[in-house]
Structures are given as C-alpha cells and as structure tokens.
N, C-alpha and C positions, 0 to 999 in steps of 0.2 A: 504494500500500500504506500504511494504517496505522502509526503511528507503534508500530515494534517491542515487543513486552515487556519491562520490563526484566529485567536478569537479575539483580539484588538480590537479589530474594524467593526465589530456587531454594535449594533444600536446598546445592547446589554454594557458591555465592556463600558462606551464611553459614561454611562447612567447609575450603575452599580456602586454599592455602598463601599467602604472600603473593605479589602482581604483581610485576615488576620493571618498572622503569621504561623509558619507550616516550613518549617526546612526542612531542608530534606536532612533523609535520616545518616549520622555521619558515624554513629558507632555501634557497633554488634550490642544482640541485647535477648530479651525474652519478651513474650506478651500474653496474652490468656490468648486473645483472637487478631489474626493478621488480616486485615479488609483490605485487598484490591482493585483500587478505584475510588478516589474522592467525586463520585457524583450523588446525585441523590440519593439511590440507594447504599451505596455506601456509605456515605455521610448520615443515613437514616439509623443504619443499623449500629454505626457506632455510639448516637447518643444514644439508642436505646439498651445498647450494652452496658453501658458506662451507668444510666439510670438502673442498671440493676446492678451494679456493685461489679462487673463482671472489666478488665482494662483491656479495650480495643487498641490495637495501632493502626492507622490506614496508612499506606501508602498509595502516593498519587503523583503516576509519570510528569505528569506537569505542575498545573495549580489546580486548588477547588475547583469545582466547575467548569473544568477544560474543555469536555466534551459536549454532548447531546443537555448533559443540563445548566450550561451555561448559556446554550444556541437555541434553542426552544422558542417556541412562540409565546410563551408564559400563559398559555392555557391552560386552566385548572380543570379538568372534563372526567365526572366519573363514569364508572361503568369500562367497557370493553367495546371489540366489536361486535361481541356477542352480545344477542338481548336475555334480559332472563329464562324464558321458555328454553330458548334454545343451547341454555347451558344444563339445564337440567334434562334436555334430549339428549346431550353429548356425555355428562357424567352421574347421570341418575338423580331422583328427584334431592337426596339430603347432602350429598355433596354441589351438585348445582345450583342448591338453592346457597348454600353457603359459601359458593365462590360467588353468586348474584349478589349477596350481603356486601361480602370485604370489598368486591367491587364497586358498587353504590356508596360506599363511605371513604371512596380516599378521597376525595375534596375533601370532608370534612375531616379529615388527618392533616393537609396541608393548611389548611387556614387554623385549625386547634393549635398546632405548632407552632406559628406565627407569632399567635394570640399570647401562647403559656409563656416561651422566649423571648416577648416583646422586641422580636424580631425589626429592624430598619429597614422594611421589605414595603415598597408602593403593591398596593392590593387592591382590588375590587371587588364585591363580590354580587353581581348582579345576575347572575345565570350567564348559559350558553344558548345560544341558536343553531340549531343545524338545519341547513336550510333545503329543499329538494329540488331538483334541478329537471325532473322527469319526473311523469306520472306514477312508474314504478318508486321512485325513491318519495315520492308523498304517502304512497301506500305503508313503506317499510315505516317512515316518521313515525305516522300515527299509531303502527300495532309498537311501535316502541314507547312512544309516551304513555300507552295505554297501560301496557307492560311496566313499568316504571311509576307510573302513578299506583297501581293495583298493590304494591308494597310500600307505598307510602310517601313516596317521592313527589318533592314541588312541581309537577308537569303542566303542559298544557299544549292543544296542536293550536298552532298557528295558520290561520287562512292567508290569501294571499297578498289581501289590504293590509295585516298587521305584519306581515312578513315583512311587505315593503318601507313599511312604517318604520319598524326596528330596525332592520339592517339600513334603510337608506339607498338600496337597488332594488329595479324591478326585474331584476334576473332569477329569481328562484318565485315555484310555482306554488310556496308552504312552505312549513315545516314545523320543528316545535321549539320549546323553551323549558330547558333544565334546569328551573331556580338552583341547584345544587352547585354550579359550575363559577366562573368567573377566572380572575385574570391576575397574575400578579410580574412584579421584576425575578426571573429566575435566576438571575447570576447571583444578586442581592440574597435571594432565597437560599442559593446555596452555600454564600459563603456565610449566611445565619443560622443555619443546618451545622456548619463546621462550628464557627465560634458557640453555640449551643454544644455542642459533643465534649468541645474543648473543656466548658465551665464544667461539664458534667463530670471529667476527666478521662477523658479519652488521648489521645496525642494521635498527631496528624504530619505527615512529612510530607510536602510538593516536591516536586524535583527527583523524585525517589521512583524509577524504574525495576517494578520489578524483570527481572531477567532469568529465574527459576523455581520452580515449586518441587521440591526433591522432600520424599517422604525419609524419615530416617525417626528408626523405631515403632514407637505408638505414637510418634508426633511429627511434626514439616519440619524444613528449614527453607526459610524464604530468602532469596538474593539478591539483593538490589544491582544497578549498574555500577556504582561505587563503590561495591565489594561489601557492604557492609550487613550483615545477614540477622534473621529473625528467627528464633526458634520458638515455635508454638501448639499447642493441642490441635487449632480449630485455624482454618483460614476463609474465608469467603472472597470468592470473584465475583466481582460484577462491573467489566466493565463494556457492557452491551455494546454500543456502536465502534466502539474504537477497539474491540477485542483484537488481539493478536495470535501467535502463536503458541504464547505458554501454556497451553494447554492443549496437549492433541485432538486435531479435529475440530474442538469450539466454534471458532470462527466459519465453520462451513456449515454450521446450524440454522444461520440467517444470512439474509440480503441485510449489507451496511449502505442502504442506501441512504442519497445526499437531500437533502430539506432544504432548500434555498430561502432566503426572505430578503424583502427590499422595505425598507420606510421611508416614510416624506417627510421632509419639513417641521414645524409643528405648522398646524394648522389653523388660520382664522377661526375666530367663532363663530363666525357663520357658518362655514362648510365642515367646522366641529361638531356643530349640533345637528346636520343633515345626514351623517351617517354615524349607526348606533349612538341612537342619542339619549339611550337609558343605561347605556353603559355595558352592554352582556358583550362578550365575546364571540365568537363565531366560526364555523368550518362546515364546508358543506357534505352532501350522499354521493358525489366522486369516489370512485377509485381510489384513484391519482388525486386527492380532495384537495379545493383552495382552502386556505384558514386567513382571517384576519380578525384584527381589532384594532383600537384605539389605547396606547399607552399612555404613563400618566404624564408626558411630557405633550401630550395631543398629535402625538403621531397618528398616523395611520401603518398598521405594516401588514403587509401582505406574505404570504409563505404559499409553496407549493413546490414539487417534486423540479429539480434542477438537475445536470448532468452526472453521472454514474462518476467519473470522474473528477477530482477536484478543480475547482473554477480556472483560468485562465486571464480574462480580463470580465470587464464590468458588462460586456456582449451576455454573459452568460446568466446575468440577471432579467435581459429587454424582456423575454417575455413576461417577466412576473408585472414591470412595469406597463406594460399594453394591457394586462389581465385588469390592474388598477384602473385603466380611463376607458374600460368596455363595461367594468363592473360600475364605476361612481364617475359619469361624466362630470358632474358637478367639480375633479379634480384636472379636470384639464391645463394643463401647465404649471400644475404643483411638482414643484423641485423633490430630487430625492437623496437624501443625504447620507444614507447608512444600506451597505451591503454587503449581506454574512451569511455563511452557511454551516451545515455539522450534520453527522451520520445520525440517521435512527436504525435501529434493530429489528428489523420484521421477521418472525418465524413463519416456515411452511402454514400452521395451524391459525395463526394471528394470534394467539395468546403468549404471555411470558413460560419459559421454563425455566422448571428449578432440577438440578441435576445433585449427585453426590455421588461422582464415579469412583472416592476412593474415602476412607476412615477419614471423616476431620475434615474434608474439603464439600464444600457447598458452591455451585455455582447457579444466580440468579442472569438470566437471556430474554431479550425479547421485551422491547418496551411499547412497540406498535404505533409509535407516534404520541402515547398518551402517558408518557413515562413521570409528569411533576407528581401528580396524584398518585398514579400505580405506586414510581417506587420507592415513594415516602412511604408510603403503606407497606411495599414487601421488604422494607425496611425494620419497619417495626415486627411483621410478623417472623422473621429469622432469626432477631434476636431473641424473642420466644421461645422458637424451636432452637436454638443452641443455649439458651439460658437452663430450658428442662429436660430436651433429649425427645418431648413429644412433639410426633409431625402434625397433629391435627393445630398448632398453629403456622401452619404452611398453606394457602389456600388451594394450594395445587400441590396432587400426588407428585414425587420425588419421580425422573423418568430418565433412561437412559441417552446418554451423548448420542443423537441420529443426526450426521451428515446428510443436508440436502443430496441426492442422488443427481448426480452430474451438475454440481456446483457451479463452475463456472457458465454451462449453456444457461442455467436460471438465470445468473450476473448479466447475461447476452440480452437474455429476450426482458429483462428489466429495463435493461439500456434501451431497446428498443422502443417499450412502451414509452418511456421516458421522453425519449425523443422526440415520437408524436405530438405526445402534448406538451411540448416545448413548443412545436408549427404551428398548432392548433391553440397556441393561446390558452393550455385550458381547457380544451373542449368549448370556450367561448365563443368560435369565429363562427 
C-alpha cells in the first residue's frame, strides 16, 4: 500500500482540539493489555480497560486518530446495514435481537462519553436523514423506520415536501429521520477518547509501529519499529482500514476502500439556513452512498466513494464538487477550501468481525463506513469480554480469519465501480 494521506489537509486537522501527548514508546516494558491502533476503537477499549482497574498500552503507528477516525464524516448513525428483522433472519431470533440492541445504542455511547468526559468535542445532536433516491430505496426507508420505531427508536418516514425541506435539495424522492443520530468533530473526539483513557490510566504511544506479534509462552511479545518490545497476556488489533501485514491474511478480509470529502467555505447565513436547516446530518440508499452535513464552522462537506488509489492532485476531488452544485444549486460559486481523504473497512458480509485466531489475541475488522458509533461501542464491549473471559459481551460470535476468495479481482471490480460513479457524478447526471 501506498504511502497513506496525510491527515493535515482534512477540514478535521485544521478545526481539532489540541493532541495530548502520546510518545512513542522508547523503552521495553510489561502491560496487562497491548491495543493496536489508536482509533476509536482502540482508544474505546483502552478507557474502558483502565475504568476497570485492568492497565492498557496502545500503541499507535502514527498519532491519535490517524486513520478512518480522524477522516470520517463525523456522523454519528446507529444501527448497521442490516435492519433489525433481518438480523434476526441471519443469527436467530435472541442473538439478532441482541446484536439489533448494541447496535441501536452506539450513538448513544458516543455522545454519553462526550457528556461523562466533558469532552472539547463540537457536537450536534439532531438526528440523521437518509434520504431515497428510487422508488425501491423509499420502500426499504420506511420498513426501516418502521423497524426501528417498533423497539423504541425516535423514527419517522419523511415525504417528499419535508425531505426537501430538511435537506435543502429536491433530489431525493423520501426518506426518514433517526432522532438517535447526529454529528460531531471526530478528530477532536478522538483525541478526547485518548486524553479520557489517559486520566483513567491507560498510556498511549504515537509514533510507535508495531512490526511483530510473536506468541512466547502463555503470553505475546509485541515489537515496535524502534526495537522497543511489550510483553503481555492479552493484545487487541484493531486497526480496520489501515490494517497491514502483521497478521497473516487480515488485510485480505476486507476492501480498504478510499472515502473522499471536499468542504466549502463557511457559508453565508442565508444559504446556511437553506440546507439542513434543523441541523440533522445526512447520507443517502446509494451503494456507493453521498453523505453530507453542515459542521460547526458552517461548512458544508460532502463525502463519497473516490479513487481505489490514493489521490494524486485536487482533479480527484471535481467530482464530489459537481455532486455539490447538482445536489444544492443554491451553492453555485461557493469556494472550496479543504480536501481529505482515509480508508474505510468493508467486509464480504457488511458487518464488523471479531476474530481470536490465537490465546490472548482478539482482532476487531470491519467498520462499514459507520465506524464513530460502532466502535466506540465495540470498544466498550471487548473490554468486557477480556475484563471476564465471557463472550456474551461481544455482540458478535468470535469467527475464523476468511480471506476474501480472489482478493485482488474484488480490489479490480471495486475500482471499477468506483470509477463509474466518479463519471457519473454520483449516479446524479
């Protein structure tokens, strides 16, 4: 893989609270638990370790929030892409109904955390909109809202006068409104994630590559690029889009595909208050889905699938920008001042996996795009399950490492799709 993007240039980067400090790790040592990844989930699992008495160390190749959860659209969105029925067809009525649960409640983990931490995090929290773009995708809206109200959930289906209302375009034919959802700064998020771990007593190293996971005895030793090693019981991976090789096969479990996002300007108040002007967030029944919102600087940023590849020059942003003045004419010759991109982790299934291919090592995969909520939550519930040793706080059964079957042609015909709707504007034109 390519030498990463930086995340400098993201709208986050320049907007974000400050770091706390995270050196990387200079001398050999011990830890109860070595975490693999300073993003959200990682970052989740440590404070929750550390709130049970139990001392994590993360190490993290770069900074906090390097990856997918620094580059995010800061949409807070629960649930999956599965609706509840249909998880309960796939893992039987009392585990589907309890993965429909944990999933319906990670919004509400990510803003409770905010809240308890008194987190420096710009938040919103006014619902989601998904909006439908086809007949069939108004169909799917409503058995979802429906679904999702039935257990209790803030819902409602949107027609198409209030669609247009809330979003501010008359390009979607419906959809609904998930009071549960909303929006916040995810860089900000996660490095209040970290500083929270920190106070809880956790230690956190940036700059600290790991370079080997070598079992020795009943317990790991973990090896950073600095030579400087970790011996420990318990190690957790998680680092979904930017996964590497340390671990055989991993990376060939999902597509690391690229997220693009472009933002404008801040924006007049006039054409502030013409799109989403009650504040919800927003993505639409796409595939290949657009996402947008309004952040708390009055941007507008748009997101959607960009080259398999990493970017090249600011060409490889135009279409998101044309996607902008077909969706909200109203923006016609609004300037654009920030664009960034960062991998999400899609599995075969579209749900996250949790794996435990060997004594002591846990790896958590697969964020699906909806990774702020998810894996603050599978955050918390890891730490559980290595706090007691019982899987029933894992919302998903433990499943063996399966390599996508001809890896690279799936990477092909991804590109391809991709492409498409690069030409296509989106499926807009």
């Amino acid at each position: 893989m390519a030498e990463p993007f930086p995340l400098a240039p993201s709208l986050w980067a320049t907007t974000a609270a400050p770091a706390p400090e995270t050196p990387p790790l200079a001398e050999s040592g011990r830890a109860d638990v070595v975490v693999v990844g300073g993003g959200f989930c990682g970052l989740s699992t440590a404070l929750h370790l550390a709130e049970r008495g139990i001392r994590p160390v993360v190490l993290e190749a770069r900074e906090v929030g390097f990856g997918g959860s620094g580059r995010n659209g800061g949409q807070v969105i629960p649930g999956l892409k599965y609706d509840p029925a249909d998880l309960v067809a796939k893992f039987g009525r009392e585990r589907g109904e309890k993965l429909a649960r944990f999933a319906g409640g990670t919004a509400d983990t990510v803003f409770d955390l905010i809240a308890r931490h008194r987190m420096d995090v710009p938040h919103r929290r006014e619902g989601w909109i998904q909006g439908a773009h086809t007949e069939a995708g108004l169909a799917d809206v409503e058995r979802r809202a429906t679904q999702w109200a039935d257990l209790g959930a803030p819902t409602r289906v949107l027609d198409k006068a209030e669609t247009d209302r809330l979003l501010g375009t008359d390009r979607y034919r419906g959809g609904w409104l998930d009071g549960r959802g909303g929006g916040i700064q995810p860089l900000s998020y996660a490095r209040g994630l970290a500083r929270a771990a920190l106070n809880a007593g956790a230690a956190i190293h940036g700059g600290s590559p790991v370079t080997a996971l070598d079992r020795t005895g009943s317990g790991w030793t973990v090896t950073t690029a600095q030579g400087a090693r970790l011996t420990t019981d318990r190690v957790v991976l998680c680092t979904n889009g930017y996964t590497g090789g340390l671990w055989p096969n991993l990376a060939q479990t999902v597509i690391a595909a690229q997220s693009f996002q472009v933002a404008t300007v801040p924006l007049s108040d006039n054409l502030r208050r013409s799109i989403l002007p009650e504040g919800q967030v927003s993505s639409d029944t796409r595939k290949l889905l657009l996402y947008f919102r309004l952040d708390h600087t009055g941007r507008l940023l748009m997101g959607g699938r960009g080259p398999f590849r990493e970017p090249r020059s600011p060409a490889d942003w135009a279409h998101l920008e044309r996607i902008v003045g077909r969706l909200f004419p109203q923006l016609d010759g609004v300037a654009f001042d920030h664009r960034w991109c960062g991998r999400v982790a899609i599995t075969r299934d579209y749900l996250p996996h949790l794996h435990e291919p060997a004594p002591g090592l846990l790896i958590d995969i697969g964020c699906q795009g909806r990774g702020v909520g998810l894996q603050s939550a599978m955050g918390r519930a890891i730490a559980g399950y290595i706090a007691t040793g019982d899987a029933e706080h894992l919302p998903l059964p433990l499943t063996p490492i399966a390599p996508l079957p001809l890896h690279a042609l799936h990477r092909l015909y991804v590109s391809a799709i991709i492409a498409w709707y690069r030409l296509s504007d989106g499926g807009l034109r």
